[in-house]
Jmol script that loads the backbone (N, CA, C; Angstrom):
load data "model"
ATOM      1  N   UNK A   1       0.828  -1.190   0.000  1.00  0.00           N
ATOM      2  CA  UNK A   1       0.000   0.000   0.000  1.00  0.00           C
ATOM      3  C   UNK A   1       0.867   1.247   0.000  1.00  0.00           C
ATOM      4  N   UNK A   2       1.988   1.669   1.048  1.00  0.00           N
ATOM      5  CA  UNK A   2       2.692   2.660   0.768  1.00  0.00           C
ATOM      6  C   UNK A   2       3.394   2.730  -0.714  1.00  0.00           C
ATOM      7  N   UNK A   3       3.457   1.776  -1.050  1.00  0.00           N
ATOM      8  CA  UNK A   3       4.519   1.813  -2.586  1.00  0.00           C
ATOM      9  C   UNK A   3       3.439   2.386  -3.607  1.00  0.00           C
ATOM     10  N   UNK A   4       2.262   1.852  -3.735  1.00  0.00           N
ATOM     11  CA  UNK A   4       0.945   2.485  -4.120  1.00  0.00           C
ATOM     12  C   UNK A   4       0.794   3.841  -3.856  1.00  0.00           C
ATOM     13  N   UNK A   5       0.990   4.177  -2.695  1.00  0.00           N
ATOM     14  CA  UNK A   5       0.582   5.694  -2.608  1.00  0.00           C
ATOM     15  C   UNK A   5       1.370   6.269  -2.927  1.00  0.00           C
ATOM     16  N   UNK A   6       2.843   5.950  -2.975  1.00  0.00           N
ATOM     17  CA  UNK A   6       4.035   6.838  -3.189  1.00  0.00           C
ATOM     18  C   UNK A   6       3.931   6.909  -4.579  1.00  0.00           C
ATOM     19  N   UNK A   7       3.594   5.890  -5.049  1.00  0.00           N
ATOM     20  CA  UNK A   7       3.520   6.102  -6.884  1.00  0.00           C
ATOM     21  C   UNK A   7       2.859   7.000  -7.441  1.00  0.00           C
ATOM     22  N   UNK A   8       1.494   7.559  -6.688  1.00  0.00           N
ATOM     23  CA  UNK A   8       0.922   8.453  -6.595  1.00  0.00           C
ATOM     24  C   UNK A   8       1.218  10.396  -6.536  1.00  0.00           C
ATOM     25  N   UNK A   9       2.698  10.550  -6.207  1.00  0.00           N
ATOM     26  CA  UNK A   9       3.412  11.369  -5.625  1.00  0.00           C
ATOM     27  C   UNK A   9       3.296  11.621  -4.706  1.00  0.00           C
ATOM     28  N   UNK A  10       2.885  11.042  -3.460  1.00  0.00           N
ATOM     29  CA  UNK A  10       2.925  11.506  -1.861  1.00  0.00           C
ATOM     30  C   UNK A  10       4.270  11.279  -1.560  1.00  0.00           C
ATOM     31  N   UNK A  11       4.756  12.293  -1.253  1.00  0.00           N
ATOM     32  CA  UNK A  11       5.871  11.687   0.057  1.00  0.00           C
ATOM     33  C   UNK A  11       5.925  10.784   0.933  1.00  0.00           C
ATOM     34  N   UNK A  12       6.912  10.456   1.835  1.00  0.00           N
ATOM     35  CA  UNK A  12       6.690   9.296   2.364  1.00  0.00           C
ATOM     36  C   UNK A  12       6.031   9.651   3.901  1.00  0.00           C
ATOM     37  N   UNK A  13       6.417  11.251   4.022  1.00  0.00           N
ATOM     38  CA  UNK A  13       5.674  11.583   5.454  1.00  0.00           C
ATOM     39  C   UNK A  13       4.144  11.856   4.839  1.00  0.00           C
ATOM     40  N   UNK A  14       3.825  12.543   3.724  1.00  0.00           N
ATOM     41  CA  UNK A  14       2.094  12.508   3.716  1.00  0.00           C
ATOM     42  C   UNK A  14       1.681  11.182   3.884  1.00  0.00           C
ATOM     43  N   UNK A  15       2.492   9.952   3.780  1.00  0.00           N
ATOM     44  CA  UNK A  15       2.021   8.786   3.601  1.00  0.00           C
ATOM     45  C   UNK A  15       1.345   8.107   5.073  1.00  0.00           C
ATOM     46  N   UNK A  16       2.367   8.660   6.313  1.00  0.00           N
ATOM     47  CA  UNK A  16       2.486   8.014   7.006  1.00  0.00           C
ATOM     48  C   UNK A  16       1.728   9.259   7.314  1.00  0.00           C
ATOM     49  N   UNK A  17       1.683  10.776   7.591  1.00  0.00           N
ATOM     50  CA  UNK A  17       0.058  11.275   7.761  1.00  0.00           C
ATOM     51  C   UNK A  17      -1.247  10.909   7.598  1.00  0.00           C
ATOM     52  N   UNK A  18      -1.217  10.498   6.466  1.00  0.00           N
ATOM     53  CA  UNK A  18      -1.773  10.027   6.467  1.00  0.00           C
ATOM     54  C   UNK A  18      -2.870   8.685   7.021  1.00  0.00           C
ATOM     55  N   UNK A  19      -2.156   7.765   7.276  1.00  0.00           N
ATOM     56  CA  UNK A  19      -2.156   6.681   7.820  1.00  0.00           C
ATOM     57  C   UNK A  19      -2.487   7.052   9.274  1.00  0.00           C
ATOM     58  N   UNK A  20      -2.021   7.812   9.818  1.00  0.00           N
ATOM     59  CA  UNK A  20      -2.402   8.397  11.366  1.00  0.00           C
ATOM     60  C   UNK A  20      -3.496   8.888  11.127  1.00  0.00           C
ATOM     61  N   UNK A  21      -3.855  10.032  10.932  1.00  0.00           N
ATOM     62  CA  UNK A  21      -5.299  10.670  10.547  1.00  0.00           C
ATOM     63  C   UNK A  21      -6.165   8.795  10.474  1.00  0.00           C
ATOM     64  N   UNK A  22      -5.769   7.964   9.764  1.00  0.00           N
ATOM     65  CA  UNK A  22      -7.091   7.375   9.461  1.00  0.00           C
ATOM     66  C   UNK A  22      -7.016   6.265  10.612  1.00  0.00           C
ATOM     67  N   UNK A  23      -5.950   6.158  11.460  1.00  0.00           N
ATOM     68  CA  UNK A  23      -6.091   5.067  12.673  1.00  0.00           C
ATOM     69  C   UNK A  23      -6.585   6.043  13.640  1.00  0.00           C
ATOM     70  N   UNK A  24      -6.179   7.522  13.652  1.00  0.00           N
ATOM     71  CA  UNK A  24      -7.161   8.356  14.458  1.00  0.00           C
ATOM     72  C   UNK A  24      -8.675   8.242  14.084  1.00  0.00           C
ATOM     73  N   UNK A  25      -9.096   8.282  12.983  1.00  0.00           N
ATOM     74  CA  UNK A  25     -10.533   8.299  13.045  1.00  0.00           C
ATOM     75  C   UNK A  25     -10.703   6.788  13.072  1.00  0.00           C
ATOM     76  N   UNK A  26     -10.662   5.931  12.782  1.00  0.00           N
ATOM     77  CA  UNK A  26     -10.872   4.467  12.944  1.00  0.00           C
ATOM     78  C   UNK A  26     -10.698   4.338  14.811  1.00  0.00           C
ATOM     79  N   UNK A  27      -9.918   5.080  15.399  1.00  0.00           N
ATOM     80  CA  UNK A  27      -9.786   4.839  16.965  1.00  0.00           C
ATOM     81  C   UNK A  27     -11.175   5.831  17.320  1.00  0.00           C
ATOM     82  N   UNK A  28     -11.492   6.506  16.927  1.00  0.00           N
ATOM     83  CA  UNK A  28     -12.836   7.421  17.492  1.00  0.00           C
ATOM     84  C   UNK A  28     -13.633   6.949  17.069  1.00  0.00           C
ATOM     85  N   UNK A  29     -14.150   6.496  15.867  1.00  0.00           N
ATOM     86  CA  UNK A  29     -15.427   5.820  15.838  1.00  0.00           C
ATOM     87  C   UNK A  29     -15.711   4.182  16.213  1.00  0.00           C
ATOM     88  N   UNK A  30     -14.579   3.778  16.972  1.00  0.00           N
ATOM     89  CA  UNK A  30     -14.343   2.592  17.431  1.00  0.00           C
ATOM     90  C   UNK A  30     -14.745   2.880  19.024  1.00  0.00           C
ATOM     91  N   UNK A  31     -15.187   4.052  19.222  1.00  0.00           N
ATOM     92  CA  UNK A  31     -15.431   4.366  20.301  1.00  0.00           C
ATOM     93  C   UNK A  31     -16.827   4.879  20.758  1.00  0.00           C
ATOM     94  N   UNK A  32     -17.230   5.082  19.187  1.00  0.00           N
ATOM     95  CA  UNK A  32     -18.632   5.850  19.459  1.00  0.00           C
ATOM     96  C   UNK A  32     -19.406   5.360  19.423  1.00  0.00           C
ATOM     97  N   UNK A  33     -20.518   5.699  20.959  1.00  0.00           N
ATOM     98  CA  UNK A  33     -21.845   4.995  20.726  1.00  0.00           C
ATOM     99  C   UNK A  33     -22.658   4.763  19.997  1.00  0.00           C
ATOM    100  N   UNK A  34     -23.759   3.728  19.631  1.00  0.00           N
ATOM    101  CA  UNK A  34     -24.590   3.856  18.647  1.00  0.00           C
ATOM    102  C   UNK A  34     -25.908   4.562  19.422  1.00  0.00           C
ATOM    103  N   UNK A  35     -26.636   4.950  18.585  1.00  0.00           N
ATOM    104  CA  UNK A  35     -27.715   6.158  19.032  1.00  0.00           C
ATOM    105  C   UNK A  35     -28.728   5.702  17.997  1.00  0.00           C
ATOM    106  N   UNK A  36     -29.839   5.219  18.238  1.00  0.00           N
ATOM    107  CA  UNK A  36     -31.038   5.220  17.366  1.00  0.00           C
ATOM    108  C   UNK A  36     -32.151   6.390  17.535  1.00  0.00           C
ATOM    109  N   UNK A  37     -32.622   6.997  16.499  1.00  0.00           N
ATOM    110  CA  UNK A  37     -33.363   8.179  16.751  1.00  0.00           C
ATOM    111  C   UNK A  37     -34.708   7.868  15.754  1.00  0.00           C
ATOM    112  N   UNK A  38     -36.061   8.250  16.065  1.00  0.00           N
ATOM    113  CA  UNK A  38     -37.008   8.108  14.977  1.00  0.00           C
ATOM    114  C   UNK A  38     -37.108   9.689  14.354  1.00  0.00           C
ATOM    115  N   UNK A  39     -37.531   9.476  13.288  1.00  0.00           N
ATOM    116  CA  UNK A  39     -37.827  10.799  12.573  1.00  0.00           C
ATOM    117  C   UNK A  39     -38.985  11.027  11.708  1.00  0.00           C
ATOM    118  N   UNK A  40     -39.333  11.849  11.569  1.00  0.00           N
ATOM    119  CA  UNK A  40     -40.741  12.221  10.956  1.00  0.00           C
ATOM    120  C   UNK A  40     -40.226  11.523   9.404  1.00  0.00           C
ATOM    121  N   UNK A  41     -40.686  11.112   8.791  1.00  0.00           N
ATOM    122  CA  UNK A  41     -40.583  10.737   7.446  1.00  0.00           C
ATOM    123  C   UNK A  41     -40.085  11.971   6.068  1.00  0.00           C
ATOM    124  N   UNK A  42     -40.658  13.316   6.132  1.00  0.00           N
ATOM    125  CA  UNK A  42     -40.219  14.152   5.456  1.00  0.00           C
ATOM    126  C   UNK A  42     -39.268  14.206   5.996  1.00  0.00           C
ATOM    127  N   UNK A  43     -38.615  14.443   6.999  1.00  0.00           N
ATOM    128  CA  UNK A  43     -36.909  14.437   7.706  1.00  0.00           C
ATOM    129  C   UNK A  43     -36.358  13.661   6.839  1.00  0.00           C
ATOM    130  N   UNK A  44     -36.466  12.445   7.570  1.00  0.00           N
ATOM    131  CA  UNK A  44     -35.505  11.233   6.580  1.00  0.00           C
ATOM    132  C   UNK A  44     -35.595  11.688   5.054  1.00  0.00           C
ATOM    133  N   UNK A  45     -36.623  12.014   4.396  1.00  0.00           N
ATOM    134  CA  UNK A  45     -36.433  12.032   3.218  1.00  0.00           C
ATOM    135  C   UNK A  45     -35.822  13.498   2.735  1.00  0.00           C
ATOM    136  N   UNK A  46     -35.476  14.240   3.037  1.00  0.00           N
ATOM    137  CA  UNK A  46     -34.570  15.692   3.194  1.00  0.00           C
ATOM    138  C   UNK A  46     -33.605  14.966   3.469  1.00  0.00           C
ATOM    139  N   UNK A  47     -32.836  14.464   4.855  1.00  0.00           N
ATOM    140  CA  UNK A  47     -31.974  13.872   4.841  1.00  0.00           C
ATOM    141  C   UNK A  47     -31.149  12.625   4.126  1.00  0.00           C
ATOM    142  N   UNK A  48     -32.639  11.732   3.317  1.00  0.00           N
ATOM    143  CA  UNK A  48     -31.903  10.626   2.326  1.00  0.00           C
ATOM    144  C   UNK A  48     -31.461  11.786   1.021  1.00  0.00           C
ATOM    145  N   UNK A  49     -32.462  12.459   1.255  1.00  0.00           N
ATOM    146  CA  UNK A  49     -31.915  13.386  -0.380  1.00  0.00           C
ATOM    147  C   UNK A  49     -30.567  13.883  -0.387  1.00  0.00           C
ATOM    148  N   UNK A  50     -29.823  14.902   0.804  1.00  0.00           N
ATOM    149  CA  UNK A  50     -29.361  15.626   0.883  1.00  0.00           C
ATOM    150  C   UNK A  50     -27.818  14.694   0.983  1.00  0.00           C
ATOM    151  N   UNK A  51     -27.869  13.752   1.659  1.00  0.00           N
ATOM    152  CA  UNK A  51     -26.619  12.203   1.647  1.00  0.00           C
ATOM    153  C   UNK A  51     -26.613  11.417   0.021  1.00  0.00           C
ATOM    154  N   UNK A  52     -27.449  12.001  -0.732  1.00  0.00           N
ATOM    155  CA  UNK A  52     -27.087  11.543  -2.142  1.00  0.00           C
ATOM    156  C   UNK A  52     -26.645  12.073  -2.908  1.00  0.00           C
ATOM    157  N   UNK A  53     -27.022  13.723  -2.738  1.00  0.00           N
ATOM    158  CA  UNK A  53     -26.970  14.746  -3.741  1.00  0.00           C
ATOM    159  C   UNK A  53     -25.286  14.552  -3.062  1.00  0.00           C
ATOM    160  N   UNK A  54     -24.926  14.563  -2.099  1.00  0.00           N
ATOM    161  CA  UNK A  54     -23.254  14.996  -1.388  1.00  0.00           C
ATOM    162  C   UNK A  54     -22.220  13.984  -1.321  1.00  0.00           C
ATOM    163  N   UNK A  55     -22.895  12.669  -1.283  1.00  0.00           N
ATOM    164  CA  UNK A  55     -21.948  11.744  -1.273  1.00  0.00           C
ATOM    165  C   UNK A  55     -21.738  11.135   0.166  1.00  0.00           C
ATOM    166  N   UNK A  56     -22.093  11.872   0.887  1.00  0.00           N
ATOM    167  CA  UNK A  56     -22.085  11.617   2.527  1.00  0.00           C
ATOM    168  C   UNK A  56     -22.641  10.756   3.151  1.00  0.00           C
ATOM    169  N   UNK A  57     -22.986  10.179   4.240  1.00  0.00           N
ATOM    170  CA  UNK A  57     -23.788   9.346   4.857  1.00  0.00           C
ATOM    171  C   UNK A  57     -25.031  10.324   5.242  1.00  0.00           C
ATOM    172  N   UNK A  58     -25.839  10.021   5.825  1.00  0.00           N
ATOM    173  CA  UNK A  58     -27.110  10.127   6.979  1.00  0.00           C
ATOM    174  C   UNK A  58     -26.241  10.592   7.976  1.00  0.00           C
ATOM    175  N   UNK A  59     -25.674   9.499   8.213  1.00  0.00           N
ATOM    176  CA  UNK A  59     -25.287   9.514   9.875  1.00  0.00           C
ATOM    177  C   UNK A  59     -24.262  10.795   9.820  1.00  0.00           C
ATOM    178  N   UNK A  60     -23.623  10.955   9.188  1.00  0.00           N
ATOM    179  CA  UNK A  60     -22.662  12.261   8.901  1.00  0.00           C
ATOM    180  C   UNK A  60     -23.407  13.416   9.144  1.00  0.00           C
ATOM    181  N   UNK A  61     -24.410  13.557   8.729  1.00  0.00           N
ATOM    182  CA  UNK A  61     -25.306  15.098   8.569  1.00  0.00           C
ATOM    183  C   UNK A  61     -25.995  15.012  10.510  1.00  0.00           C
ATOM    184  N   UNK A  62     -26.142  13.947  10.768  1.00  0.00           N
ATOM    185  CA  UNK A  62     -27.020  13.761  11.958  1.00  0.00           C
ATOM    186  C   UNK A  62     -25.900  14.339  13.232  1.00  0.00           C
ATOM    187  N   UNK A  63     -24.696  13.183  12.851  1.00  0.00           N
ATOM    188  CA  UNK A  63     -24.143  13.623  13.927  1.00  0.00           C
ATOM    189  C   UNK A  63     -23.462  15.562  13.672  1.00  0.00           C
ATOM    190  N   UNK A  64     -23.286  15.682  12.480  1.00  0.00           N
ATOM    191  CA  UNK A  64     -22.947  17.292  12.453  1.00  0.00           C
ATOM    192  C   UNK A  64     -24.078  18.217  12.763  1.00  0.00           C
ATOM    193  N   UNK A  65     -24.950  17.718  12.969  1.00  0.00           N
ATOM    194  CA  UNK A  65     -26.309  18.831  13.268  1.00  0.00           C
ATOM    195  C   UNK A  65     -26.258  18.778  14.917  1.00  0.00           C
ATOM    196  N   UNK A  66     -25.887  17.309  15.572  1.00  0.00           N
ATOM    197  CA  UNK A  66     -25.990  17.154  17.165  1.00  0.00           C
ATOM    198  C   UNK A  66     -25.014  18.213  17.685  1.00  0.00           C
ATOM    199  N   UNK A  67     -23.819  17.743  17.291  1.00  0.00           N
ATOM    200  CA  UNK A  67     -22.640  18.925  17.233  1.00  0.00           C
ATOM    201  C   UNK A  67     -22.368  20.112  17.278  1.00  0.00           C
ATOM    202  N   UNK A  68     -23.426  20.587  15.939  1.00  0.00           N
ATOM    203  CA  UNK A  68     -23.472  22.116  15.859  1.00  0.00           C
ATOM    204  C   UNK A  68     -24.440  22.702  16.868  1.00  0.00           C
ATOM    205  N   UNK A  69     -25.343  22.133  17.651  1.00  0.00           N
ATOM    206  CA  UNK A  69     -26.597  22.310  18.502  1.00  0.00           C
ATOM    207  C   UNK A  69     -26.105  22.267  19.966  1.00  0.00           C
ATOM    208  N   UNK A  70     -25.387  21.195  20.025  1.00  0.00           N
ATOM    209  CA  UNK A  70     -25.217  20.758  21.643  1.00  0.00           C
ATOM    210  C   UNK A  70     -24.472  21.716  22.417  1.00  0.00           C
ATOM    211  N   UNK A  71     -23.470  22.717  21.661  1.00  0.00           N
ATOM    212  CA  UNK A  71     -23.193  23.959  22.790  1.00  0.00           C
ATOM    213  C   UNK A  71     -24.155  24.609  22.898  1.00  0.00           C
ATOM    214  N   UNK A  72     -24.949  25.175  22.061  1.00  0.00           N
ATOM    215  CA  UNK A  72     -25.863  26.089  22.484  1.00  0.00           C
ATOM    216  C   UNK A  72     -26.801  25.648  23.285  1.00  0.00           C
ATOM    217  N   UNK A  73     -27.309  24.144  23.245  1.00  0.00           N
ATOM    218  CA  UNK A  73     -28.130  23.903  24.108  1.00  0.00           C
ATOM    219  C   UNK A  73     -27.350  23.553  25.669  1.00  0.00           C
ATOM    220  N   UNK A  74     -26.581  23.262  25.953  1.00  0.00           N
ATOM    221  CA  UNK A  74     -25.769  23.657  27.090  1.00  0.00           C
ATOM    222  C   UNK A  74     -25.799  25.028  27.586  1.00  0.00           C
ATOM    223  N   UNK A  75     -25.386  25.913  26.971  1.00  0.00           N
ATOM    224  CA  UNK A  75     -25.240  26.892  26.889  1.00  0.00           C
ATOM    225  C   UNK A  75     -26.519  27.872  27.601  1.00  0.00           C
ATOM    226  N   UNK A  76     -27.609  27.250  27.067  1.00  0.00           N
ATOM    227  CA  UNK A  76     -29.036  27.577  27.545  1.00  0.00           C
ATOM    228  C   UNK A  76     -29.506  27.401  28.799  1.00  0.00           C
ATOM    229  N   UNK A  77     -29.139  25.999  28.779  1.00  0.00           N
ATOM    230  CA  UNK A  77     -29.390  25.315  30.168  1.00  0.00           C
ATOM    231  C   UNK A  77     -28.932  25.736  31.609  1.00  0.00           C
ATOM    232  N   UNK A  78     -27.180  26.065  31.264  1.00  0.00           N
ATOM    233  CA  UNK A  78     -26.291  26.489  32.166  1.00  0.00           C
ATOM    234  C   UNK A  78     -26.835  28.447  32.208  1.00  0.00           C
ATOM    235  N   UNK A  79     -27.910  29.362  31.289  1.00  0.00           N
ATOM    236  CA  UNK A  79     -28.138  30.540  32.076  1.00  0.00           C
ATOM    237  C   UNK A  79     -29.533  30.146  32.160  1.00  0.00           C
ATOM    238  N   UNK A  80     -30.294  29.194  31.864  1.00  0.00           N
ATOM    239  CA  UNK A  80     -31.336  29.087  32.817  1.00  0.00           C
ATOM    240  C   UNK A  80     -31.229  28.701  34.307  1.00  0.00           C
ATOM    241  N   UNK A  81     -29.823  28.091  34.985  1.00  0.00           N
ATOM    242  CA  UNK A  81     -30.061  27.360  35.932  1.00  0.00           C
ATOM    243  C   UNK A  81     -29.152  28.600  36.496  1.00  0.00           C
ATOM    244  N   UNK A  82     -28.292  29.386  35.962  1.00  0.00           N
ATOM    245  CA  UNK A  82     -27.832  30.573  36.556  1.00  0.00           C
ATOM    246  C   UNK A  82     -29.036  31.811  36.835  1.00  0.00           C
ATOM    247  N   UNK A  83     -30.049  31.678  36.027  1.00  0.00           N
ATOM    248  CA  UNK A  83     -31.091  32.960  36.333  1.00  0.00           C
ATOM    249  C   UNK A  83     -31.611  32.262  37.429  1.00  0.00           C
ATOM    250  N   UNK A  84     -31.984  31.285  37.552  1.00  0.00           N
ATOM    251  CA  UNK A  84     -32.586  30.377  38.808  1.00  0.00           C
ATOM    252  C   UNK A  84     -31.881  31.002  40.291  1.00  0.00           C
ATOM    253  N   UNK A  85     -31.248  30.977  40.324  1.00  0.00           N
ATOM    254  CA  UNK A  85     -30.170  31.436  41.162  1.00  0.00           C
ATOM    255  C   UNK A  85     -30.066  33.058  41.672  1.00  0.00           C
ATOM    256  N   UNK A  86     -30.242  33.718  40.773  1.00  0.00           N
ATOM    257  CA  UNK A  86     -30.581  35.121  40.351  1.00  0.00           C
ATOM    258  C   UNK A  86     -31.929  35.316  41.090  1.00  0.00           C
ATOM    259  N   UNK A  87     -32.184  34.699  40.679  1.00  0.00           N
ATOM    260  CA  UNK A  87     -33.931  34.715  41.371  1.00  0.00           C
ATOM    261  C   UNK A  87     -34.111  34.505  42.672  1.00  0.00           C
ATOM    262  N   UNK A  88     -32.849  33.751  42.943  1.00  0.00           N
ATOM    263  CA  UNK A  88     -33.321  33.257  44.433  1.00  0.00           C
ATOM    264  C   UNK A  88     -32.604  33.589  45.671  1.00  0.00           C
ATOM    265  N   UNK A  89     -31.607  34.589  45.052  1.00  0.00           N
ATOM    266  CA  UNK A  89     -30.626  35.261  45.861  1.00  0.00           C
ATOM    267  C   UNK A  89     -29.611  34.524  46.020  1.00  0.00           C
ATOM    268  N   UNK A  90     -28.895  33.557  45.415  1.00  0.00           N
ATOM    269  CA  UNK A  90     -27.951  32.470  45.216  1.00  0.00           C
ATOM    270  C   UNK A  90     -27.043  33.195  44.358  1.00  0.00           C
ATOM    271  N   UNK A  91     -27.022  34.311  43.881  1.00  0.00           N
ATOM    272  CA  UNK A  91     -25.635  34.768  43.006  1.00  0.00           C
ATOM    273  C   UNK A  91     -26.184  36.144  43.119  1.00  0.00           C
ATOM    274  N   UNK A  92     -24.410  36.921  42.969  1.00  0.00           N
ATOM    275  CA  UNK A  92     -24.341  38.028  42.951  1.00  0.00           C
ATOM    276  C   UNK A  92     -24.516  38.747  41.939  1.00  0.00           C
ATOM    277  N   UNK A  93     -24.917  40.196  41.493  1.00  0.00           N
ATOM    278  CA  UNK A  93     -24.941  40.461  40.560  1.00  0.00           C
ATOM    279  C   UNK A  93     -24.333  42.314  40.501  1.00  0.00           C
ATOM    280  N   UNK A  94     -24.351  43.023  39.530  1.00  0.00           N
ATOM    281  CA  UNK A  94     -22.946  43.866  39.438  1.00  0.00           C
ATOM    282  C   UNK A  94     -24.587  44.405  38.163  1.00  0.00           C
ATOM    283  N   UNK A  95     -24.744  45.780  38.780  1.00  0.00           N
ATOM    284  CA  UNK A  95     -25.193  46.826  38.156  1.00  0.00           C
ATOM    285  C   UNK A  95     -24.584  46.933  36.336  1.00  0.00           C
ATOM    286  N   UNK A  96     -25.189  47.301  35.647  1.00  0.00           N
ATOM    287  CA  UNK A  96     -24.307  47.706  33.980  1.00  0.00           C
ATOM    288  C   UNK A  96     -23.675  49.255  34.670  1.00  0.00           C
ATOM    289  N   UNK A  97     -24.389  50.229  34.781  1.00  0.00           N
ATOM    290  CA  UNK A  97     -24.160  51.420  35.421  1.00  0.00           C
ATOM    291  C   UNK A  97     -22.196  51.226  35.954  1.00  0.00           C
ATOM    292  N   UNK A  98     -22.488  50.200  36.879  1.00  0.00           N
ATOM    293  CA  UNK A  98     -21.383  50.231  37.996  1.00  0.00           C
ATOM    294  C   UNK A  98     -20.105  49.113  36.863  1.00  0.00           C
ATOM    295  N   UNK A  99     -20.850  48.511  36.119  1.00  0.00           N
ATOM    296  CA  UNK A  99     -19.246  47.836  35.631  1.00  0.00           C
ATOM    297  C   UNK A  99     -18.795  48.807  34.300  1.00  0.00           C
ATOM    298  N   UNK A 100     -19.913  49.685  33.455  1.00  0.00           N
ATOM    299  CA  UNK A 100     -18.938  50.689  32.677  1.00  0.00           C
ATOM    300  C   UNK A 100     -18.083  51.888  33.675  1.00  0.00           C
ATOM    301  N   UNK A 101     -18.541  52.326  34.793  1.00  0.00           N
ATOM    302  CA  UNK A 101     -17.603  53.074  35.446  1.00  0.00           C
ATOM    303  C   UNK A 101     -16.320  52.201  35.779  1.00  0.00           C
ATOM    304  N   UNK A 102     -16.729  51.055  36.350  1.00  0.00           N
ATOM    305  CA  UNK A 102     -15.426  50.517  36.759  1.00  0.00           C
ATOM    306  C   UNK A 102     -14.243  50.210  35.877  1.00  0.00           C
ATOM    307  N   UNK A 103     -14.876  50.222  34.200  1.00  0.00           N
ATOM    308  CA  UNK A 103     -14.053  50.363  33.329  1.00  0.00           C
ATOM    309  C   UNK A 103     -14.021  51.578  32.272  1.00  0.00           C
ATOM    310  N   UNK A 104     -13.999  52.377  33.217  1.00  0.00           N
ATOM    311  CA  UNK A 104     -13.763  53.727  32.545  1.00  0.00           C
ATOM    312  C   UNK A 104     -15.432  53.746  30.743  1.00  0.00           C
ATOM    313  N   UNK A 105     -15.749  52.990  31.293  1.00  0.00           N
ATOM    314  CA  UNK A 105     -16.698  53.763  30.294  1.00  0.00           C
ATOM    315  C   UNK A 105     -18.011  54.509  30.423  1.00  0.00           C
ATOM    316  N   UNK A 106     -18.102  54.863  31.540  1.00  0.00           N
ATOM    317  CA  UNK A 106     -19.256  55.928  32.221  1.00  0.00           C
ATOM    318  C   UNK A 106     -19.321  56.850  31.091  1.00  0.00           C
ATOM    319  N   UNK A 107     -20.438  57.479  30.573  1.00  0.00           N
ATOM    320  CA  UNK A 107     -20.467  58.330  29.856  1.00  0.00           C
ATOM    321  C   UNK A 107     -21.280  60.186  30.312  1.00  0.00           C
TER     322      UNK A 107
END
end "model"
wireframe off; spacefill off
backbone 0.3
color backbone group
């Protein structure tokens, strides 16, 4: 296989970059859970469309949508459970007024 790729013009380090990159991803998805999800039927079929027109899997678009979502929904969670707190006299809080003076931007 390296003599193959080298014939190709790779060097012998893109070769062996190579080769890492793909025992790295072969070691991560050797790791990843499986997840079954149901979906409305127009979904799947947006999603079978959109994995044909690209060449991609399903599962590619699914897990990049979880991905692109899951900070923000963290994100949500962690100042809902901080306003909670806010509410209940459990955290301090700092005037706008009082933190532009404190940084010189009082106007």
């Amino acid at each position: 296989m390296c003599v193959k790729l080298l014939g190709q013009g790779r060097t012998p380090s893109s070769v062996f970059d190579r080769r890492l990159g793909l025992l790295f991803m072969l070691y991560l998805y050797s790791e990843a859970a499986m997840l079954a999800i149901r979906l409305p039927e127009s979904i799947e079929k947006r999603l079978e469309k959109l994995a044909r027109r690209t060449g991609r899997t399903k599962t590619y678009y699914v897990r990049e949508a979880i991905l692109q979502h899951l900070d923000d929904l963290e994100d949500m969670y962690l100042a809902e459970h901080v306003l909670d707190r806010i509410r209940d006299g459990e955290e301090n809080t700092v005037a706008l007024e009082d933190v532009m003076k404190r940084h010189g931007l009082a106007g």
